[in-house]
C-alpha positions as CSV (number, residue, x, y, z in Angstrom):
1,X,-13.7,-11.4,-17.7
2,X,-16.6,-13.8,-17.8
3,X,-16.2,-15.4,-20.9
4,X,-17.2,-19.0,-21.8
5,X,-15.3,-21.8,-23.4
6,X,-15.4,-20.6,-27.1
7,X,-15.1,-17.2,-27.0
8,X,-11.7,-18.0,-24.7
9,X,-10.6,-20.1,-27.4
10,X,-11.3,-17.3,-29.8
11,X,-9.8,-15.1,-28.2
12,X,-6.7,-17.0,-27.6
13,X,-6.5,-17.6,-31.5
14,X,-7.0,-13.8,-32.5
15,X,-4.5,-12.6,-29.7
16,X,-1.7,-15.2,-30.5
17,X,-1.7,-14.3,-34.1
18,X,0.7,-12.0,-35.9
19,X,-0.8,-8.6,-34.4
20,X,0.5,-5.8,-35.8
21,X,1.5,-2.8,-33.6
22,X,-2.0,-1.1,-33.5
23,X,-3.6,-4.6,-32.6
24,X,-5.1,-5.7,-35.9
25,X,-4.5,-8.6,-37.6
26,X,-6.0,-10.1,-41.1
27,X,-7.9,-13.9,-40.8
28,X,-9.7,-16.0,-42.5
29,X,-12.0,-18.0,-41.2
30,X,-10.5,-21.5,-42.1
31,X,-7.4,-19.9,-40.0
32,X,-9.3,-19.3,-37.2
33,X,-11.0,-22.7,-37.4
34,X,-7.5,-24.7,-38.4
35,X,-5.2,-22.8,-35.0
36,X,-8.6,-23.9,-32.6
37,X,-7.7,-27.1,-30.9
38,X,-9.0,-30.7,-32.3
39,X,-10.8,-31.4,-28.3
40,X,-13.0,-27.9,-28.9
41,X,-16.1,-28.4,-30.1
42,X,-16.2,-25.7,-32.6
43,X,-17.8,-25.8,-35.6
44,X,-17.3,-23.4,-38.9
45,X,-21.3,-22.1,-38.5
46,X,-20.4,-20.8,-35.0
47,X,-17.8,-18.9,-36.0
48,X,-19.9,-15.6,-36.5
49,X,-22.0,-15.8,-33.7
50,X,-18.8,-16.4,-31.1
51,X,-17.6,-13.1,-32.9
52,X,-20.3,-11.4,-32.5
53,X,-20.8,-11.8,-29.1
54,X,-16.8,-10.4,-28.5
55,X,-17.7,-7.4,-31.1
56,X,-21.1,-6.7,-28.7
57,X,-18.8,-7.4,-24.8
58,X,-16.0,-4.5,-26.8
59,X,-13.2,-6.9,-27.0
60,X,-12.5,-6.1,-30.7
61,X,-14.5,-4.7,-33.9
62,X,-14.8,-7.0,-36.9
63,X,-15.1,-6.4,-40.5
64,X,-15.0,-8.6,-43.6
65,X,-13.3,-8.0,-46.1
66,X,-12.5,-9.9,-49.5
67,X,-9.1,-11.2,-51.0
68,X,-8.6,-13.3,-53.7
69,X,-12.4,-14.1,-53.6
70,X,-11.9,-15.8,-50.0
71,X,-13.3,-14.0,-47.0
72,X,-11.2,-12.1,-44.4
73,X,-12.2,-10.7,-41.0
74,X,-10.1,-7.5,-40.5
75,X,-9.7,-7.6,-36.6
76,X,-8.8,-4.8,-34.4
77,X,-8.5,-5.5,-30.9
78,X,-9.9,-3.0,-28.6
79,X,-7.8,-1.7,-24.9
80,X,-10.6,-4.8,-23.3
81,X,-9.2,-7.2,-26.0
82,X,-5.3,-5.8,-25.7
83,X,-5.7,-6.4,-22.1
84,X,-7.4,-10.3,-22.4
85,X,-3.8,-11.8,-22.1
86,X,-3.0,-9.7,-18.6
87,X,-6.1,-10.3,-17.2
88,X,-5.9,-13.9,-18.1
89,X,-1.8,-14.1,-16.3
90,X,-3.5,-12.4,-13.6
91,X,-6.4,-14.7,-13.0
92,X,-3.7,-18.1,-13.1
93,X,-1.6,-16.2,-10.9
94,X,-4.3,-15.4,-8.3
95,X,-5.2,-19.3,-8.3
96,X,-2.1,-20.5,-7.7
97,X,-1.7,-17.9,-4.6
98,X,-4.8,-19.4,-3.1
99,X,-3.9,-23.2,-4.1
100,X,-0.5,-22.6,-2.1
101,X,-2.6,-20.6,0.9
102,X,-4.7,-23.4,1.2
103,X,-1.8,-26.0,0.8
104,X,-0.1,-24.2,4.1
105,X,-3.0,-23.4,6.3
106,X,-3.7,-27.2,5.9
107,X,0.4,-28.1,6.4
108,X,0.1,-25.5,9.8
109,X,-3.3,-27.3,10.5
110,X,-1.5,-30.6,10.7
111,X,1.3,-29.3,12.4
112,X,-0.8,-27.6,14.7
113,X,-3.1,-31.3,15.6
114,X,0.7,-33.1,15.8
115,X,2.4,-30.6,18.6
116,X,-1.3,-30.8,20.4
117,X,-1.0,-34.5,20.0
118,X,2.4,-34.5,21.5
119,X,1.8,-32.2,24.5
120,X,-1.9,-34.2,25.8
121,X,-0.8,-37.9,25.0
């Protein structure tokens, strides 16, 4: 999963949408654009291109469609896209095993440097 900061975001927005039980959903673009967060730096002409790019990696396919005269990307995530949100708890949950590793070799490291301490003072 080596996704950068947009297509993340992108992602995030299509896979916390309604999905329906096959893993489509129906957007437009200004819903896309308005459930992005205001400290992204994502503008309406990138909007295409960030999909591409996820169409090309097989995270989803993308077509347009028309309703009402306003476009609509039908969406319909693929088994890489249904499994973005388990590989993403995965990856926090690996971090915070090595953040608490680290926090207790340095804890037994101290403890180690204060018994020595102890023993040759």
């Amino acid at each position: 999963m080596v996704l950068n900061k947009k297509e993340k975001v992108l992602m995030d927005t299509i896979v916390k949408s309604k999905l329906n039980k096959r893993g489509q959903v129906m957007l437009s673009p200004l819903q896309i654009l308005q459930s992005i967060p205001y400290n992204i730096d994502f503008r309406a002409d990138e909007l295409e291109g960030v999909a591409t790019q996820l169409v090309y990696d097989n995270y989803f396919t993308l077509e347009q469609a028309s309703r009402k005269g306003e476009l609509m990307y039908i969406i319909t995530l693929k088994e890489k896209g249904l499994s973005y949100l388990r590989e993403k708890r995965v990856a926090r949950r690996n971090l915070i095993v090595k953040l608490a590793i680290g926090a207790l070799v340095a804890a037994l490291s101290f403890f180690v440097k204060w018994i020595l301490g102890l023993f040759f003072n």
